[in-house]
VMD Tcl script that builds the backbone (N, CA, C; Angstrom):
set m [mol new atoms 483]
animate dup $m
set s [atomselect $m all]
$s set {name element resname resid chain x y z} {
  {N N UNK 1 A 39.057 86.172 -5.356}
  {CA C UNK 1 A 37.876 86.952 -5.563}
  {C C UNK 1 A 37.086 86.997 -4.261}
  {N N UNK 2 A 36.541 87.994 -3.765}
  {CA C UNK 2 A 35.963 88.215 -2.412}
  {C C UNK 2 A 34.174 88.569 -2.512}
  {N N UNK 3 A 33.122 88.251 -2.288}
  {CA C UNK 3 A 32.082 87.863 -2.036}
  {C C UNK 3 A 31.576 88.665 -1.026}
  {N N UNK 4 A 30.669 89.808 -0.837}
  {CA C UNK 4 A 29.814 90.043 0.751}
  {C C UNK 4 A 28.884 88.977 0.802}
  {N N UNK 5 A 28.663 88.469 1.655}
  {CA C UNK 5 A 27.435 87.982 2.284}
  {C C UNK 5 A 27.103 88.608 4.184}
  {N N UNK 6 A 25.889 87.861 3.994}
  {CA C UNK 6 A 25.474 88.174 5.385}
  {C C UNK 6 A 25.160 86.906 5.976}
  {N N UNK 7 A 25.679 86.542 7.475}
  {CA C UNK 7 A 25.274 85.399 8.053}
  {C C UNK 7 A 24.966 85.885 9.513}
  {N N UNK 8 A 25.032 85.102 10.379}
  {CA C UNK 8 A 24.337 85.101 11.816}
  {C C UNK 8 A 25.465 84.445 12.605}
  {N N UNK 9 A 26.042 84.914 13.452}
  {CA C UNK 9 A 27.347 84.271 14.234}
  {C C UNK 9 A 27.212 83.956 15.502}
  {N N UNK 10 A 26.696 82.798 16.729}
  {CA C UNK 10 A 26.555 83.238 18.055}
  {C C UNK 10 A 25.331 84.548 18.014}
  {N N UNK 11 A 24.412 84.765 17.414}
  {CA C UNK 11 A 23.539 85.489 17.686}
  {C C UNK 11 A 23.834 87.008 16.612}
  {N N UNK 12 A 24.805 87.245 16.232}
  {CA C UNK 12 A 25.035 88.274 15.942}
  {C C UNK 12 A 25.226 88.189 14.134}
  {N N UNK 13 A 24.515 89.476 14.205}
  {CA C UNK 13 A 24.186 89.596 12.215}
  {C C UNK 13 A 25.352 90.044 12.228}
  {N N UNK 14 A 26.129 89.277 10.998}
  {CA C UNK 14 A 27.342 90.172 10.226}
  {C C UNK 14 A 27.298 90.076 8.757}
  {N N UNK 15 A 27.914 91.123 8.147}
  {CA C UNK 15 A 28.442 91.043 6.859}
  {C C UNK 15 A 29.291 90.863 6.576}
  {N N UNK 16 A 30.207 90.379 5.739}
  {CA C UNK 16 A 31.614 89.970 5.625}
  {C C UNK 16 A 32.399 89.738 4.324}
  {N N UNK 17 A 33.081 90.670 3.679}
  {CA C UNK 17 A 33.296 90.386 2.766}
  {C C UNK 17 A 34.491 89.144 2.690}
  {N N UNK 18 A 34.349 87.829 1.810}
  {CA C UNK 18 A 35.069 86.986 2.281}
  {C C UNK 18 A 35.465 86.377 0.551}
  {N N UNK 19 A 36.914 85.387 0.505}
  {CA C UNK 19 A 37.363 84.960 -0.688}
  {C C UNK 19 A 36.359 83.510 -0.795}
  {N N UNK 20 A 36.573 83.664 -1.693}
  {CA C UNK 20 A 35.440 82.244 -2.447}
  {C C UNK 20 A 36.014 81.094 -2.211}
  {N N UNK 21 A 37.343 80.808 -2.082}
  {CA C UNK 21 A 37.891 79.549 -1.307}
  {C C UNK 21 A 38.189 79.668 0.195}
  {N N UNK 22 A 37.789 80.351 1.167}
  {CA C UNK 22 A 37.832 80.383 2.607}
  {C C UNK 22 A 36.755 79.394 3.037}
  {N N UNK 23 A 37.456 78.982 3.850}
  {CA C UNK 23 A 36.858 77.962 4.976}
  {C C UNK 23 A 35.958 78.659 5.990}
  {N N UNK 24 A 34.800 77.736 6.306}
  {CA C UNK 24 A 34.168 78.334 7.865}
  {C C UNK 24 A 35.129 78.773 8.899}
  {N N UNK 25 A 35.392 77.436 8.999}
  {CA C UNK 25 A 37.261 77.665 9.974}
  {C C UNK 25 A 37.456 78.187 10.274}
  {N N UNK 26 A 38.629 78.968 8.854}
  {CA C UNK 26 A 39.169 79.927 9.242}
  {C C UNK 26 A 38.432 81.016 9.239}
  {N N UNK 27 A 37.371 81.381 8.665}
  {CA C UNK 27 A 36.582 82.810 8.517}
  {C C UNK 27 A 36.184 83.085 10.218}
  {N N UNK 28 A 35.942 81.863 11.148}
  {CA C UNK 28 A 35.399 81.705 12.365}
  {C C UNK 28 A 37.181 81.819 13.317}
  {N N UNK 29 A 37.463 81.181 13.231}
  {CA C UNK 29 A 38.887 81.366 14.134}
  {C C UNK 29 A 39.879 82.762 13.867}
  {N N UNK 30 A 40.048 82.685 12.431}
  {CA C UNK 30 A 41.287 83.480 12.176}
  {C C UNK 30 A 40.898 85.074 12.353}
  {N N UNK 31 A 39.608 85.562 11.452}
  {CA C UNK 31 A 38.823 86.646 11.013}
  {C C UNK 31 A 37.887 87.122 12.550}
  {N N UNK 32 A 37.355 86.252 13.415}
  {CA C UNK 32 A 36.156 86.863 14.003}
  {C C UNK 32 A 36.480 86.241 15.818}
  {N N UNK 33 A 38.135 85.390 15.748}
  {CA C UNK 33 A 38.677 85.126 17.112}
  {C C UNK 33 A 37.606 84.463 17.631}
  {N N UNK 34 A 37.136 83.123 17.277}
  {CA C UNK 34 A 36.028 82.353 18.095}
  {C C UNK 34 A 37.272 81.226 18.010}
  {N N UNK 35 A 38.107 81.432 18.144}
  {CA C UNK 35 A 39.156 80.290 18.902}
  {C C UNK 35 A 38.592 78.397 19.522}
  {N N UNK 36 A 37.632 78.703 19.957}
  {CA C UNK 36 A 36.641 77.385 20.084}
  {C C UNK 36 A 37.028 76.247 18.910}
  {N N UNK 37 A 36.864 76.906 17.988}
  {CA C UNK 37 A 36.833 76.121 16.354}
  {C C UNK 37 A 38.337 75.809 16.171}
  {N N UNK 38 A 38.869 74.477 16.257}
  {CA C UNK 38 A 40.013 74.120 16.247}
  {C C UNK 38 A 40.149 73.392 14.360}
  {N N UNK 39 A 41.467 73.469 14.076}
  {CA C UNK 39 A 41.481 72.883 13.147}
  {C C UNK 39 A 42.719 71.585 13.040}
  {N N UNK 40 A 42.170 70.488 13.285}
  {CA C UNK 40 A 43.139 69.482 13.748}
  {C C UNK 40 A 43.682 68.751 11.940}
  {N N UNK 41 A 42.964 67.930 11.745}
  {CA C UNK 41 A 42.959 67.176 9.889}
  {C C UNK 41 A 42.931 68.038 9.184}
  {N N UNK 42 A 41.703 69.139 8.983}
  {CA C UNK 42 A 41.273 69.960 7.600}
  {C C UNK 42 A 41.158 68.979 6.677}
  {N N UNK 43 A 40.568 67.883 7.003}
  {CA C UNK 43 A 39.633 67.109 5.878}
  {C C UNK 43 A 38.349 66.521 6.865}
  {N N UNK 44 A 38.122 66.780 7.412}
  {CA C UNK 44 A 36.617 66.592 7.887}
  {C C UNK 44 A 36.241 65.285 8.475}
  {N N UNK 45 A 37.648 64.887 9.248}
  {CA C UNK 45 A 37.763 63.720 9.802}
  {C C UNK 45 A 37.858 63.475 11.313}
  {N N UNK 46 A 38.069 64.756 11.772}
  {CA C UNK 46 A 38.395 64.696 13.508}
  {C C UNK 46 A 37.434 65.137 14.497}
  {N N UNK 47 A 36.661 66.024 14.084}
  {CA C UNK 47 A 36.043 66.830 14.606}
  {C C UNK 47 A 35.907 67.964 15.153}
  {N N UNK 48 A 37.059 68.387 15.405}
  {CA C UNK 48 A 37.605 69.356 15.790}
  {C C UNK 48 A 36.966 70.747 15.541}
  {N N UNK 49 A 36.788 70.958 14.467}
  {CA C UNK 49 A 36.782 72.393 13.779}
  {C C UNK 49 A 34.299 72.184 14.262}
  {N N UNK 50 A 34.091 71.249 14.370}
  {CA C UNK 50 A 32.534 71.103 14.077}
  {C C UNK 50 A 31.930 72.055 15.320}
  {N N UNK 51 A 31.021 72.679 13.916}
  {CA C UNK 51 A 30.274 73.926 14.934}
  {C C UNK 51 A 28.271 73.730 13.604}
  {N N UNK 52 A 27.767 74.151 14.681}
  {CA C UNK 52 A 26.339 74.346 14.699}
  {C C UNK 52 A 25.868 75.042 13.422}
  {N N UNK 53 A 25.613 74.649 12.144}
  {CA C UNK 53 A 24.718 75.205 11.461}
  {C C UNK 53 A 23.367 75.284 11.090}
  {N N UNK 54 A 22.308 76.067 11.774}
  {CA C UNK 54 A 21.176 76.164 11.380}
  {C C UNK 54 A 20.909 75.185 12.153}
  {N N UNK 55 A 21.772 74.531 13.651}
  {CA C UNK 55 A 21.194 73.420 13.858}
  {C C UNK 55 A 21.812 72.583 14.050}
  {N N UNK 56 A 22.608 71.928 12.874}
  {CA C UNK 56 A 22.773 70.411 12.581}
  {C C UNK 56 A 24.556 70.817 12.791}
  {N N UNK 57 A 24.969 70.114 12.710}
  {CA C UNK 57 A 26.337 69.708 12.963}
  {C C UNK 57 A 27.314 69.418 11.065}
  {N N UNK 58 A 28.287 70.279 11.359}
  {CA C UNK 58 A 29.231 70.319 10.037}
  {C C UNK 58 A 30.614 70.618 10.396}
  {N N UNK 59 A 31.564 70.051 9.853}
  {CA C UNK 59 A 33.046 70.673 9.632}
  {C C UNK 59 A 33.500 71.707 9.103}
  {N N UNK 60 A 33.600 72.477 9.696}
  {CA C UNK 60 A 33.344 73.849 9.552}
  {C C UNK 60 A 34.793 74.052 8.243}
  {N N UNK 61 A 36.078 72.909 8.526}
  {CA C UNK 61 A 37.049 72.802 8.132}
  {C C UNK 61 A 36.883 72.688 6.105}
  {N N UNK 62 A 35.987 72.152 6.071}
  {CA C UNK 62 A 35.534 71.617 4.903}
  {C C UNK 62 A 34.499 72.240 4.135}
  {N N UNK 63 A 33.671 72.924 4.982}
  {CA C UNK 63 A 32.963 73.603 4.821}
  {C C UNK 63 A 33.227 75.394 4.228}
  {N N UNK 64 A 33.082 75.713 3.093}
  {CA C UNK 64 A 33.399 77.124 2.780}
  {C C UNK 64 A 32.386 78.055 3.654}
  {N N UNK 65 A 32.453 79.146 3.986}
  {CA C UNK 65 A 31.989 80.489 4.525}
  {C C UNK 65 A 31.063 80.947 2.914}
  {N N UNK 66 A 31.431 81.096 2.355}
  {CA C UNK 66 A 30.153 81.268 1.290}
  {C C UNK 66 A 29.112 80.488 1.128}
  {N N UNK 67 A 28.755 79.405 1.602}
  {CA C UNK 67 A 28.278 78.363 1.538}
  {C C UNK 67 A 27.049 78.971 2.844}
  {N N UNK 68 A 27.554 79.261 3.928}
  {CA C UNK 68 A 26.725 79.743 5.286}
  {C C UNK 68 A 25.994 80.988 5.111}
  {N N UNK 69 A 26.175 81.804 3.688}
  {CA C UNK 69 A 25.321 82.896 3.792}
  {C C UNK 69 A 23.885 82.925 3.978}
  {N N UNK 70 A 23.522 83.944 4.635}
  {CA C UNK 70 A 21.941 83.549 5.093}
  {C C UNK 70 A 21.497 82.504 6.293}
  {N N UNK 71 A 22.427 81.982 6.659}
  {CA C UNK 71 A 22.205 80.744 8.033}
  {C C UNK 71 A 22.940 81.500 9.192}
  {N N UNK 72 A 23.079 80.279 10.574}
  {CA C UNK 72 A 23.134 80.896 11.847}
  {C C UNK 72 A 23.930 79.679 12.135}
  {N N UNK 73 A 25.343 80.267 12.323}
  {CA C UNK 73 A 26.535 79.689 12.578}
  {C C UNK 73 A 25.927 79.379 14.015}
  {N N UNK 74 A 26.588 78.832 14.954}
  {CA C UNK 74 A 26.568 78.304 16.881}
  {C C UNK 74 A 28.263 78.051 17.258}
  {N N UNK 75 A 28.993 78.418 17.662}
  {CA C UNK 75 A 30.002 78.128 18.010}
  {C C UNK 75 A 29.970 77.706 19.679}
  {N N UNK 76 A 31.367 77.257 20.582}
  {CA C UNK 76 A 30.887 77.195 21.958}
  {C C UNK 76 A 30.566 78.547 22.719}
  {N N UNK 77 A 31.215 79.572 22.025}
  {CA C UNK 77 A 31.549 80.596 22.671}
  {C C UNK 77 A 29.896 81.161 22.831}
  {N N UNK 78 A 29.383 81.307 21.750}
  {CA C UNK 78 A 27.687 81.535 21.427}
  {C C UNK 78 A 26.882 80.915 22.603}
  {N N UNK 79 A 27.819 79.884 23.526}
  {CA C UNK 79 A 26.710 79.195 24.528}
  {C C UNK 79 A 26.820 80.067 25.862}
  {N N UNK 80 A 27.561 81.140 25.994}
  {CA C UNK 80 A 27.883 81.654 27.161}
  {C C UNK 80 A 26.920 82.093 27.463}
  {N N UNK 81 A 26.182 81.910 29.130}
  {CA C UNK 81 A 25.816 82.640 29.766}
  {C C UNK 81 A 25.493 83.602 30.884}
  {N N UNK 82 A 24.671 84.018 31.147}
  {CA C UNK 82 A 24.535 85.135 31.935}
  {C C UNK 82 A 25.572 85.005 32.633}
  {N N UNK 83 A 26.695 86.063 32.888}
  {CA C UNK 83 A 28.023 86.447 33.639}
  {C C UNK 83 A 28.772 85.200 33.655}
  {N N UNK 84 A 28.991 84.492 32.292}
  {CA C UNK 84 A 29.398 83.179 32.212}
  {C C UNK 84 A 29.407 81.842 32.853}
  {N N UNK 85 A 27.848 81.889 32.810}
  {CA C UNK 85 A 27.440 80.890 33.226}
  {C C UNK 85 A 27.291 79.631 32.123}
  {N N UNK 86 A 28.111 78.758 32.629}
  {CA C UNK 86 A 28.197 77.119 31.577}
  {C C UNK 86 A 26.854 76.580 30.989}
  {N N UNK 87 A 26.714 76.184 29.910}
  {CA C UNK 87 A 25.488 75.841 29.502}
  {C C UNK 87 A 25.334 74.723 30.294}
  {N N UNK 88 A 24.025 74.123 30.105}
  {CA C UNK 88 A 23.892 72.732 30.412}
  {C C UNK 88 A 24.334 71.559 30.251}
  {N N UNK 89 A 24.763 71.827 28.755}
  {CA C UNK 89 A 25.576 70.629 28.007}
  {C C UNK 89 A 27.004 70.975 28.726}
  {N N UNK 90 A 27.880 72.152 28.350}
  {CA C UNK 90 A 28.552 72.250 29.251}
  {C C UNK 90 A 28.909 71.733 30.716}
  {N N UNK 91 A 27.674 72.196 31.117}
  {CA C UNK 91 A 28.241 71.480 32.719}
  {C C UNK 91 A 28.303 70.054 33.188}
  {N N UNK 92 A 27.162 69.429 31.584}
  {CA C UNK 92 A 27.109 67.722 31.698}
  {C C UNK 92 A 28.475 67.399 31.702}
  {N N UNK 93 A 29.664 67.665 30.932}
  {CA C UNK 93 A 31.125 67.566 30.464}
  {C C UNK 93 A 31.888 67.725 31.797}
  {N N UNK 94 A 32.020 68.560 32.139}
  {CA C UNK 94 A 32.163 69.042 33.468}
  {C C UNK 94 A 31.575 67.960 34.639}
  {N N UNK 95 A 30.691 67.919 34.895}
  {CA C UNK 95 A 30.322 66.658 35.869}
  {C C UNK 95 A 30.767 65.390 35.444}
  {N N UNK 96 A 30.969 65.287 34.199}
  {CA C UNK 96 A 30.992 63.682 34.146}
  {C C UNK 96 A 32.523 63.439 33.853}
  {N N UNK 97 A 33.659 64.748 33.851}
  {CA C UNK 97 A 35.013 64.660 33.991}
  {C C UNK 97 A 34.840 63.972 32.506}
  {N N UNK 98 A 34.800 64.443 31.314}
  {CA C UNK 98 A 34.941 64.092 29.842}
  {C C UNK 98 A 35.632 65.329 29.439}
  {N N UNK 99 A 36.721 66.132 30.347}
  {CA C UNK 99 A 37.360 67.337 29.593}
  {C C UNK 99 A 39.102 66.805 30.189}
  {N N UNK 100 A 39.761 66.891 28.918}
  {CA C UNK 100 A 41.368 66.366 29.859}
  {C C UNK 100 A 41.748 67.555 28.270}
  {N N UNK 101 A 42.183 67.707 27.670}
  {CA C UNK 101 A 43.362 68.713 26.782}
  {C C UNK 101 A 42.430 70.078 26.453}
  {N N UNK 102 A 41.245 69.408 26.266}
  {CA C UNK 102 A 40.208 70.057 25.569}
  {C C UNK 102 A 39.921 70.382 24.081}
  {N N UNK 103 A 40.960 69.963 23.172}
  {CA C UNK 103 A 40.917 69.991 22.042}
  {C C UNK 103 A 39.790 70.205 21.519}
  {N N UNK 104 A 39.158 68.261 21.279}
  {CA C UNK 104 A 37.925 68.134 20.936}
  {C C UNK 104 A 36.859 68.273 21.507}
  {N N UNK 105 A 36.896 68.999 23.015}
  {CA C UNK 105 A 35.811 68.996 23.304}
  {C C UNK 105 A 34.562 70.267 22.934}
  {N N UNK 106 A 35.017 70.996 22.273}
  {CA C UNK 106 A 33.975 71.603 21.940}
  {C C UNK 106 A 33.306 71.474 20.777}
  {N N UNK 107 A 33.779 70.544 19.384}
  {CA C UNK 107 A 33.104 69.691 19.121}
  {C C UNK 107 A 32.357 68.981 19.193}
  {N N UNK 108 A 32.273 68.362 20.620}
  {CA C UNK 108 A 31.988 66.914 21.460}
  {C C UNK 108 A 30.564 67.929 21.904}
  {N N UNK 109 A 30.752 69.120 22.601}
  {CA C UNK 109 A 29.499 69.526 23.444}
  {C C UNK 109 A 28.465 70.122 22.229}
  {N N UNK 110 A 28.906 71.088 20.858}
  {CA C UNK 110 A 28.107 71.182 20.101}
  {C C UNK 110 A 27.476 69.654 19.350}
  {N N UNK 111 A 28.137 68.269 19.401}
  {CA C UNK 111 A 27.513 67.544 18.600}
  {C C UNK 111 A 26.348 67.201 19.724}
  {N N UNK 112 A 26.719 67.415 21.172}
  {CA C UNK 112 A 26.153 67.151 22.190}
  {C C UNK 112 A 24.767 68.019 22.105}
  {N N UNK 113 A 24.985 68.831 21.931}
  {CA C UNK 113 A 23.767 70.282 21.916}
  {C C UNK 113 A 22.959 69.743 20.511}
  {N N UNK 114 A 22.864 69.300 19.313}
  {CA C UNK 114 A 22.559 68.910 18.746}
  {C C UNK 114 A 21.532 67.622 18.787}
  {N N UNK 115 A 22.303 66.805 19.446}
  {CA C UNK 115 A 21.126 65.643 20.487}
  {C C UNK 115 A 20.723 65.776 21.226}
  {N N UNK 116 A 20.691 67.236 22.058}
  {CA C UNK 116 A 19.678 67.546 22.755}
  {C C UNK 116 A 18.805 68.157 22.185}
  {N N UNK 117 A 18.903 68.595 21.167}
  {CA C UNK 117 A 17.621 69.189 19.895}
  {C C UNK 117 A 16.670 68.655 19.547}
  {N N UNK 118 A 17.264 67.258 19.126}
  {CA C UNK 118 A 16.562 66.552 18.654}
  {C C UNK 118 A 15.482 65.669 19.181}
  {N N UNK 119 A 15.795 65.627 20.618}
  {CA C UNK 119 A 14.661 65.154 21.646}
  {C C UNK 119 A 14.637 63.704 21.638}
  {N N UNK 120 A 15.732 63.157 21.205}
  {CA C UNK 120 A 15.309 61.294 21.053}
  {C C UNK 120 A 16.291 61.121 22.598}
  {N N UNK 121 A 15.513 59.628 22.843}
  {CA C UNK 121 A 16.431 58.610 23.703}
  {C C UNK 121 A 17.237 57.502 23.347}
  {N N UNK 122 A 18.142 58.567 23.177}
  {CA C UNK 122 A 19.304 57.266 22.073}
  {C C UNK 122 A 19.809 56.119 23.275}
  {N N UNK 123 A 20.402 55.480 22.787}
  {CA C UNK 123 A 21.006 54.144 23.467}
  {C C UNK 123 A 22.436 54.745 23.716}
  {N N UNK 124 A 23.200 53.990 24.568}
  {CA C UNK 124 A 24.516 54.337 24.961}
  {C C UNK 124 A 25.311 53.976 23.240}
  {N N UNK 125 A 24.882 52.841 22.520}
  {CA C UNK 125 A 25.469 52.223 21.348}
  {C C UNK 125 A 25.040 53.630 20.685}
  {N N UNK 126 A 23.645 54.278 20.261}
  {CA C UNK 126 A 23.702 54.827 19.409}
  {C C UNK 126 A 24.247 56.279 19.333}
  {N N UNK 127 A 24.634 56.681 20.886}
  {CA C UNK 127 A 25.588 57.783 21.226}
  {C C UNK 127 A 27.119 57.622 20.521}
  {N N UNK 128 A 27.313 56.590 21.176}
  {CA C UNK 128 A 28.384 56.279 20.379}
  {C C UNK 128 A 29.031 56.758 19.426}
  {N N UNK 129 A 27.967 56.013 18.273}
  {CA C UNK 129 A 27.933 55.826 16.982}
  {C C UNK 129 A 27.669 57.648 16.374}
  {N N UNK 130 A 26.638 58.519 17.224}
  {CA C UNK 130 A 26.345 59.091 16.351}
  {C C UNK 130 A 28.079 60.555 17.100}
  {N N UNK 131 A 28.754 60.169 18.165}
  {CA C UNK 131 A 30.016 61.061 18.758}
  {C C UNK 131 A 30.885 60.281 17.611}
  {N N UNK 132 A 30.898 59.530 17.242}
  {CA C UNK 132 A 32.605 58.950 16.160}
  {C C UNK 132 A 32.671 59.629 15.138}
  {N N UNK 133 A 32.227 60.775 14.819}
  {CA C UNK 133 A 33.486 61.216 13.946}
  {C C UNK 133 A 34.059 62.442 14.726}
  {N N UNK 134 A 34.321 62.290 15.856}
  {CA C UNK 134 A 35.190 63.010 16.791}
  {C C UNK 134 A 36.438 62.417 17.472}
  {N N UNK 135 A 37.797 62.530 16.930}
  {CA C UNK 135 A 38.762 61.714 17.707}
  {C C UNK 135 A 39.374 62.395 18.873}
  {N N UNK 136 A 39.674 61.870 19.794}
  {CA C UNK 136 A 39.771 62.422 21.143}
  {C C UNK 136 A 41.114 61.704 21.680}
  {N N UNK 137 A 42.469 61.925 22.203}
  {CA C UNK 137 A 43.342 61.271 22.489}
  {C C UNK 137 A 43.302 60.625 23.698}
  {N N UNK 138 A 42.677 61.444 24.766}
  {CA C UNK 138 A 43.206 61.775 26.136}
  {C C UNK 138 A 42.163 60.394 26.478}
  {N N UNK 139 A 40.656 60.753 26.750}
  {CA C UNK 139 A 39.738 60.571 27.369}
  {C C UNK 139 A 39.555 58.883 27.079}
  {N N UNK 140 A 39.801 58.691 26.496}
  {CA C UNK 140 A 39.325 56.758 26.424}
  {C C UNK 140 A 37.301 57.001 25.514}
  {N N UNK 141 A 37.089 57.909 25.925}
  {CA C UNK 141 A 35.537 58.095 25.641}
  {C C UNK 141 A 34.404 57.878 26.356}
  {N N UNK 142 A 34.986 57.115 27.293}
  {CA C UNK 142 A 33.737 56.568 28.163}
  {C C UNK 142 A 33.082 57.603 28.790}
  {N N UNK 143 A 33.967 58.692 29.471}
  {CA C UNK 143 A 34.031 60.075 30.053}
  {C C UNK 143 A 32.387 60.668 29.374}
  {N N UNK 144 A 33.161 60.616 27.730}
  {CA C UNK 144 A 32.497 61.715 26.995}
  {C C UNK 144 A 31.053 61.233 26.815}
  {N N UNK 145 A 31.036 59.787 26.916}
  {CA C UNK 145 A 29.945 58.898 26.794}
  {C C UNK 145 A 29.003 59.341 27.476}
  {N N UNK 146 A 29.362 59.484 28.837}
  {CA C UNK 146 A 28.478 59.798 30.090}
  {C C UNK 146 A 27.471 61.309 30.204}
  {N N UNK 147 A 28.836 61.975 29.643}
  {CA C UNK 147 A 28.536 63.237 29.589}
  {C C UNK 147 A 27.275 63.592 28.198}
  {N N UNK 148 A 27.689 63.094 27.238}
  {CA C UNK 148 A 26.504 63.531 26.165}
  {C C UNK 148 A 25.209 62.355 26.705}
  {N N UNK 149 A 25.418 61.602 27.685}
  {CA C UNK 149 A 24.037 60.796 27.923}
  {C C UNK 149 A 23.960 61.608 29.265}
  {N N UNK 150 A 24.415 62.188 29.606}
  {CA C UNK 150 A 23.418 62.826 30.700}
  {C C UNK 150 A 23.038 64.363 30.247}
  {N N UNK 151 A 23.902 65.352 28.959}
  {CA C UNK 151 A 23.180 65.911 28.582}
  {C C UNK 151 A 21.993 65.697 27.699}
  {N N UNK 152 A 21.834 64.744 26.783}
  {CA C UNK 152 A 20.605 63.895 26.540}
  {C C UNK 152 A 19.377 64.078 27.368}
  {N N UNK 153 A 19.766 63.489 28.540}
  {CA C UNK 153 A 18.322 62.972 29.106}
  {C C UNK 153 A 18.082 64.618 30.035}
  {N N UNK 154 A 19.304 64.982 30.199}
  {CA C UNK 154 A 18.807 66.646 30.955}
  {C C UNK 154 A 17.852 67.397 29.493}
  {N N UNK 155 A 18.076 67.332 28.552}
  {CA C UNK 155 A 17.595 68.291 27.900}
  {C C UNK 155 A 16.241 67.373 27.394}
  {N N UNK 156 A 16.058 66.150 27.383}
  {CA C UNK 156 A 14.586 65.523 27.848}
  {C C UNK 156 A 13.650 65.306 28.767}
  {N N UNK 157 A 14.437 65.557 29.931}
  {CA C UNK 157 A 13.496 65.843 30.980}
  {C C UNK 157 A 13.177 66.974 31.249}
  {N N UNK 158 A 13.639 68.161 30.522}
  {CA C UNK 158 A 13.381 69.641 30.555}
  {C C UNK 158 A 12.195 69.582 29.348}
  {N N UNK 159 A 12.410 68.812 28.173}
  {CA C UNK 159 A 11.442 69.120 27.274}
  {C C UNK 159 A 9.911 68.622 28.244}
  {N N UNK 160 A 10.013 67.442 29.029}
  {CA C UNK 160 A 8.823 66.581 29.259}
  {C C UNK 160 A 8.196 67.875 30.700}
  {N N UNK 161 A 8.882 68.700 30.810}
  {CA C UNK 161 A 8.826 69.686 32.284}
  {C C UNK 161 A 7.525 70.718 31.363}
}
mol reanalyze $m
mol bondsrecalc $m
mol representation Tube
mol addrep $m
């Protein structure tokens, strides 16, 4: 059975008529080519597939597309800017060498973009804690560590500017 709704994608209003058991996921990868959104488990364990709702951070894998009507999806692709220029969080990843397959990393930079929202000064422990439900093969983590604590404090010293 197929459903219209209307949601917000990377900035852009769509309508979409979609089946009542479709995934964010796939409605985002398969249907609208935001390729970003990987689907590694499809049980909401890796991180992989996690993209920006309204904000906050979800498995997009687990998550149905009927469920997002009326909200404002964020994918990585949504972070591009001017003549593709890397976001900030982006380029934290990038400087701090936390990108080796890339799988999870765009997971890693939206959960990243998310703690920069939120404006706190987390601890290296509570970075940690709040990046683990993202599994990553390559990187060891320490990489990624660096990178969401220096996008952290970039997007706090921009708030305190």
């Amino acid at each position: 059975m197929l459903k219209i709704i209307k949601l917000e994608v990377n900035g852009a209003a769509l309508e979409l008529a979609v089946d009542l058991r479709e995934s964010l996921a796939d409605t985002l990868r398969n249907r609208l080519g935001l390729t970003s959104v990987k689907k590694g488990c499809e049980a909401g364990e890796c991180g992989a597939c996690t993209v920006l709702l309204d904000g906050k951070t979800v498995n997009s894998c687990i998550y149905l597309t009927l469920w997002a009507e009326g909200r404002s999806v964020l994918t990585v692709e949504g972070l591009r800017g001017n003549h593709g220029a890397l976001h900030p969080v982006q380029q934290a990843f990038v400087d701090e060498a936390a990108i080796q397959c890339g799988f999870c990393t765009p997971g890693l930079v939206l959960t990243a973009l998310e703690l920069v929202g939120e404006g706190v000064a987390y601890s290296r422990e509570e970075l940690r804690q709040r990046i683990s439900g993202h599994l990553c093969r390559c990187t060891g983590y320490e990489n990624i560590v660096n990178a969401v604590e220096r996008a952290v404090a970039g997007g706090l010293k921009q708030k305190r500017n």
